[in-house]
N, C-alpha and C positions, 0 to 999 in steps of 0.2 A: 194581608197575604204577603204585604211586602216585607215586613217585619219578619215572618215567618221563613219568608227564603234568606234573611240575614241571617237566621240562627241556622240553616241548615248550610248554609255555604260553612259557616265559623264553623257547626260539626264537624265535614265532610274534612277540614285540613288541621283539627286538632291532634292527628295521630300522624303528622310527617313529624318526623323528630334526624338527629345525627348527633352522633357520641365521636368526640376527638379526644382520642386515648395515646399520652404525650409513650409513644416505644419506650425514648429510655425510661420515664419512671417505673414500666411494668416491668423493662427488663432489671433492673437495681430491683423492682421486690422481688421476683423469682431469684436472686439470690441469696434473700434473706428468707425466703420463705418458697422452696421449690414445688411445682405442681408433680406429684410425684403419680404416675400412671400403671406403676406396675412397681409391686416386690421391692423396695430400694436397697440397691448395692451394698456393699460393704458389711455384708455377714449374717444379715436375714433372708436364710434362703429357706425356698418352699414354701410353703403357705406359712405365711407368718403369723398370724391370726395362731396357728395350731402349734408354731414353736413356740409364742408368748406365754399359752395356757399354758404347756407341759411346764416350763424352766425357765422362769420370768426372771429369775436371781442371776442364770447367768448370761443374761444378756447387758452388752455393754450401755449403759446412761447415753454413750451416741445411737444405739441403733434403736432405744426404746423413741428417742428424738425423732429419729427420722421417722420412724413407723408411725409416730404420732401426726407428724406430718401428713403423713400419706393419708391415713383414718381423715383427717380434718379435709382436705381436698377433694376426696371422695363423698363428704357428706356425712359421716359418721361422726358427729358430734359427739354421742356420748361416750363413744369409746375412746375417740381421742381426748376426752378428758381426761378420763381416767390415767390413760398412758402420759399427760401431759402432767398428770399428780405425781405419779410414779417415777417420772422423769425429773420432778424437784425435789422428790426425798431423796437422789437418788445420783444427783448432779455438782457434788458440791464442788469436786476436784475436774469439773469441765471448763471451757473457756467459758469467761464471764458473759459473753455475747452471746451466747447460746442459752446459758441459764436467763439468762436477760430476755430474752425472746420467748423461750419457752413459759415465760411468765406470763408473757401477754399474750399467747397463743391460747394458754389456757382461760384466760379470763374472756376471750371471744368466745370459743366453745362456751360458755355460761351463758352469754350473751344468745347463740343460738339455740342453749335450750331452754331461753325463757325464763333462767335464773338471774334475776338483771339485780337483784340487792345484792345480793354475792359480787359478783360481776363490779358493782358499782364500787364497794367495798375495798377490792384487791388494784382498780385502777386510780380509785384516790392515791394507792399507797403508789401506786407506778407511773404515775407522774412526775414524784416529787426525788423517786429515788435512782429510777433507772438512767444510767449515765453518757446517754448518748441523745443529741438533741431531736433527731429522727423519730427513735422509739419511744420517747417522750411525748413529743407533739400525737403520734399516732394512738398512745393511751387517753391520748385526752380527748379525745378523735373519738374513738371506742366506748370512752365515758359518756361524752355527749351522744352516743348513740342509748348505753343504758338505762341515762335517764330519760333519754323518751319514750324505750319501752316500759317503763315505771311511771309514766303521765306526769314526769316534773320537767315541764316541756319549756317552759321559763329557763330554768337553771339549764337545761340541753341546747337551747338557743346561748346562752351566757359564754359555752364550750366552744359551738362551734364558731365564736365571734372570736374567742384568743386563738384557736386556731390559723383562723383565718388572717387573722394580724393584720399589721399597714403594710404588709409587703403585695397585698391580693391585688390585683385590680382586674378589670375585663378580658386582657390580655396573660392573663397568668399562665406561665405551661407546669403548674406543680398542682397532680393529679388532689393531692391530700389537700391542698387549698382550695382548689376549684369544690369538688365533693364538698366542702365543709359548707360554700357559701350556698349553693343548693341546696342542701339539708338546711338552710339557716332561711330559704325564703319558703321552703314548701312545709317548715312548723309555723313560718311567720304564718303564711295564706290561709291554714287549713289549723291552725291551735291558740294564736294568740290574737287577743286585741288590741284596738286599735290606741289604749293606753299603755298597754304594757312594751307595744312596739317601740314608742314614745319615751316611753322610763329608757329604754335599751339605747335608742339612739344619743341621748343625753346623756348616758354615762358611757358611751362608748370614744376613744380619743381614736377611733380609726375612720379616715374621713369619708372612703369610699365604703365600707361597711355602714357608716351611718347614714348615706344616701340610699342605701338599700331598703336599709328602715323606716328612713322616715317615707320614701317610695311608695310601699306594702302600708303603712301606715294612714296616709292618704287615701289609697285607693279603698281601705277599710272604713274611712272616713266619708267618702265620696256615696257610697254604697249603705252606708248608714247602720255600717255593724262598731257602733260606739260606748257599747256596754262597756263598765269593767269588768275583769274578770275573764276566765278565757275566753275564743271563741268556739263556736260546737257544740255549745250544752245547747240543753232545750228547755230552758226555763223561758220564763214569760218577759215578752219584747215588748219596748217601749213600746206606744203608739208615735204616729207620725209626728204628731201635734208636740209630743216633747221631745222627740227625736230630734228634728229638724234644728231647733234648736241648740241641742247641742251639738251637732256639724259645723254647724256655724261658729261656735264658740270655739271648735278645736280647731277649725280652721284659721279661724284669725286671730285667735291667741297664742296659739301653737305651731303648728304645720305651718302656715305660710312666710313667721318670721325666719324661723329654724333652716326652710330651705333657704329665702334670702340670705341669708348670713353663710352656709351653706356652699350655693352658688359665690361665694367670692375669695373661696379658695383658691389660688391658681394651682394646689397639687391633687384637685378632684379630676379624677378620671372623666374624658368626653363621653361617654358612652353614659356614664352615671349623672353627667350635668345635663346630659338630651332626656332623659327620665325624667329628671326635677322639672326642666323649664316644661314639659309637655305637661306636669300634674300640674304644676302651677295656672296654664292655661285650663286645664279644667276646674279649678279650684275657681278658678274666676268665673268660671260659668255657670258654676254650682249656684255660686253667691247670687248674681245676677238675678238666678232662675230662668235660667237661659237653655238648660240641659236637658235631656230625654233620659231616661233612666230605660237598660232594658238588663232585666235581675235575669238571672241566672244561675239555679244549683247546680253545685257541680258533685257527685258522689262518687269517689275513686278510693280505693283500699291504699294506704299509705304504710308503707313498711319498713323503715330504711336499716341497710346493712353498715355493720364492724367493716372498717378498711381493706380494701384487698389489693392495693396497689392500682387502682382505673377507678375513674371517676363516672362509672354506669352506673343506672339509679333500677330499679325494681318497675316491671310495667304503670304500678298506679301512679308512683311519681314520675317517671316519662313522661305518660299522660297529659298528668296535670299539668308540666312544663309547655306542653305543649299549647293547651288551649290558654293558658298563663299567656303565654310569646304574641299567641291571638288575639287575646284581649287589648292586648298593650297594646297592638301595632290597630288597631280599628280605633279606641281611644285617640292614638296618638294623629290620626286622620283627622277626627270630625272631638273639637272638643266639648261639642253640644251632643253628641248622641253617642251617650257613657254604655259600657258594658259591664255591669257589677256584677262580679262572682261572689256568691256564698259556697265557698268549699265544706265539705265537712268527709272527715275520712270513715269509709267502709267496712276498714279493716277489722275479720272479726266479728263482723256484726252479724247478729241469729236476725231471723224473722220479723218479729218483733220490733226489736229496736229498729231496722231497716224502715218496717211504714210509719213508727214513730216519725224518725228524721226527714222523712220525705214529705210527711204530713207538716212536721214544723215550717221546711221551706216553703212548701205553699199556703200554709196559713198565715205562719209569722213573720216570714221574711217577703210574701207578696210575692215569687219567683215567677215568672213566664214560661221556663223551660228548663228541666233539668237534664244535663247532663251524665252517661252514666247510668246506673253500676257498668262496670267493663265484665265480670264473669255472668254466664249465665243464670246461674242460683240465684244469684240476689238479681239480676236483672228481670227477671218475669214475677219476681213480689214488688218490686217498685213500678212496671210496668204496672199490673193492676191497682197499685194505691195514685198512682199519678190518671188511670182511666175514668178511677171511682169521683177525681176532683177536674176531670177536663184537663189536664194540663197536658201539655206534651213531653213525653221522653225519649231521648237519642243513646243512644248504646254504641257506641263506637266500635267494639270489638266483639262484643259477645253473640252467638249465632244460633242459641235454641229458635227453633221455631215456632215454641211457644211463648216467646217473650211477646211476640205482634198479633200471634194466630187470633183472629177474632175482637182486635183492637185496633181502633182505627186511630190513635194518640200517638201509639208508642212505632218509634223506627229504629231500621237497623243497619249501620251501614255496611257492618262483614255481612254479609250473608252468608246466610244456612248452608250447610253442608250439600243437603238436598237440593237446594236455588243453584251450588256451583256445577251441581251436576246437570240440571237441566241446560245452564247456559252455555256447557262444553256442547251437547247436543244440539244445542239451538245453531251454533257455532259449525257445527262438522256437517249438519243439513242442508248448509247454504251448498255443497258441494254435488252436485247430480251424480257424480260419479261414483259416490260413498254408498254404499247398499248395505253394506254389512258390520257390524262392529263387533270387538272382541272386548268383552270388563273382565279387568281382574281389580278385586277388590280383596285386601285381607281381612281376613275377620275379626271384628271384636273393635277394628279403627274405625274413623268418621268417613273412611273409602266405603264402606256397606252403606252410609245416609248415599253419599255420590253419585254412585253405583245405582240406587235408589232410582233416585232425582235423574240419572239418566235414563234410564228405561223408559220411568214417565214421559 
């Protein structure tokens, strides 16, 4: 039981998170890329949508830009392709900055509709040719974004490590650096292994980027996710018997000289050298057999966005950052009583492959407690594939009432729409003086569950 209120405490503060969003870098991108709210200026008047179709010829190459703009900010991807096409055929005699942009503007719309070889295709080329060192690094940014929606999540890590260059460290206030090294541990945790992290750190000449790695690398190590090849498939795991083994091998062959040598940098970031000496204590403890192992899957939808100027991540990888920050700091306590995460991402995933993956973690990887799903859809099929095998599951956000109904395994920490509406009532009751209430709930939202749950 005691075990068990440790995973529920670590639930309960996996979802505090804070985004520090550097002003000026957001404001320098709204001039390269304004958030445009209504109609933009300068001679697309009326519904512009309706001026484009009638007489597409004679509008100016600036106002086909700015409208494309505007489509793109709004969320209309495919049209602001389009307009961002027509904008190139169409641009020759504009400043070079604009046709420059307009190139990369349109290869993100690719990227948001899913078209990532395309996509991938036009940002090779716009790395090498666009001539400002800004919109440069940001294609390469963009890149390393397409190939992880195209699963070459190797070569997408490779991206955002020259992004992130020797200039990164913990304290970085450059939103497009921080965003890269993020994206670069949440494919490390949840796509690569624990060799291939190792290939990266050793060919990487950036010092606090390779403390990152070999970091994430370790704790894949530690956890006994030591296959080659990526991590997240569901092929057949070692047994323990030659598992074991080889942790031990990458540990002492590998991972614990690399940090030594590592740690005697004097320009490795303090923050990044408190990492190393803390895995290195558990590294010792591992070896010993000194250490408690308590596994953990984690199942979070991972999605990550084309640059937008701010370094916010999407709720799955928020998420994961979060119970990531918790694992560390419970680790970095007690170097005997380990938390190994098996991440594997969500996103995407039908039915099916959902009890697959949950079945793997509790069959192949031995997990205790998974973590997750955060939507409700897939939360109430992993709820019953985790009830069918005893295990428990924590849902951090999602609030169907049927993820628990009739399950005594699975918990929830938002609650139900309906549960928030009993406890406004449970709440207003305590008042003797309160006799009568008035609900307004509108129709068709989760105020009708509320609403509900208060009458009740």
């Amino acid at each position: 039981m005691k075990k068990l209120g440790l995973f529920f405490i670590f639930a309960l503060t996996c979802t505090a998170f804070s985004c520090c969003v550097s002003e000026t870098i957001l404001a320098q991108r709204r001039q390269i890329e304004p958030i445009v709210k209504q109609p933009p200026n300068g001679g697309v008047s009326g519904n512009p949508e309706e001026n484009f179709q009638k007489s597409p010829a004679t509008l100016s190459p600036k106002k086909i830009f700015q409208y494309a703009l505007s489509r793109y900010q709004f969320g209309d991807y495919a049209k602001a392709e389009s307009l961002f096409a027509e904008y190139r055929k169409s641009s020759s005699s504009e400043p070079r900055s604009d046709r420059e942009l307009g190139l990369l503007m349109h290869a993100k719309t690719l990227i948001y509709l899913n078209r990532a070889e395309k996509a991938i295709a036009e940002l090779n080329e716009l790395r090498l040719t666009l001539t400002t060192s800004a919109l440069r690094q940001e294609s390469l940014f963009d890149l390393a974004i397409g190939e992880f929606q195209s699963g070459q999540n190797f070569s997408a890590a490779q991206h955002f490590i020259e992004v992130a260059g020797n200039n990164w460290n913990m304290q970085d206030s450059v939103a497009l650096r921080r965003k890269a090294v993020t994206n670069l541990r949440v494919i490390s945790i949840a796509h690569l292994s624990a060799d291939e992290l190792l290939k990266l750190a050793s060919s990487t000449a950036y010092i606090n980027l390779r403390a990152v790695l070999l970091s994430e690398s370790l704790q894949k190590c530690l956890a006994g996710d030591v296959l080659s090849g990526s991590a997240g498939t569901n092929g057949t795991r070692q047994e323990e018997a030659v598992r074991a083994p080889r942790q031990d091998s990458i540990l002492k062959q590998q991972l614990i000289p690399a940090i030594n040598r590592l740690l005697g940098t004097p320009s490795l970031d303090p923050i990044c050298k408190t990492w190393l000496e803390s895995g290195l204590e558990q590294a010792t403890a591992f070896l010993s057999r000194r250490m408690n192992a308590y596994r953990i899957g984690v199942l979070v939808p991972i999605d990550l966005n084309v640059f937008d100027g701010t370094d916010a991540q999407k709720i799955g990888s928020q998420i994961l950052s979060g119970i990531v920050y918790r694992a560390y700091e419970s680790n970095r306590k007690s170097a005997t009583d380990h938390v190994s995460l098996f991440v594997r991402n969500s996103h995407g995933m039908d039915g099916t492959h959902l009890v697959k993956t949950a079945n793997a973690l509790i069959d192949q990887e031995s997990v205790q407690l998974i973590l997750g799903p955060i939507f409700s859809d897939q939360a109430i099929i992993v709820s019953r594939a985790c009830a069918a095998k005893g295990v428990t599951m924590i849902t951090p956000t999602a609030t169907d009432e049927h993820i628990t109904l009739g399950i005594n395994t699975s918990f929830q920490i938002n609650p139900t729409h309906n549960m928030r509406g009993r406890a406004i009532a449970k709440y207003l009751m305590q008042f003797p003086t309160m006799k009568t209430f008035g609900i307004f709930a509108e129709q068709k939202t989760y105020g009708v569950e509320m609403a509900e749950g208060f009458r009740q």
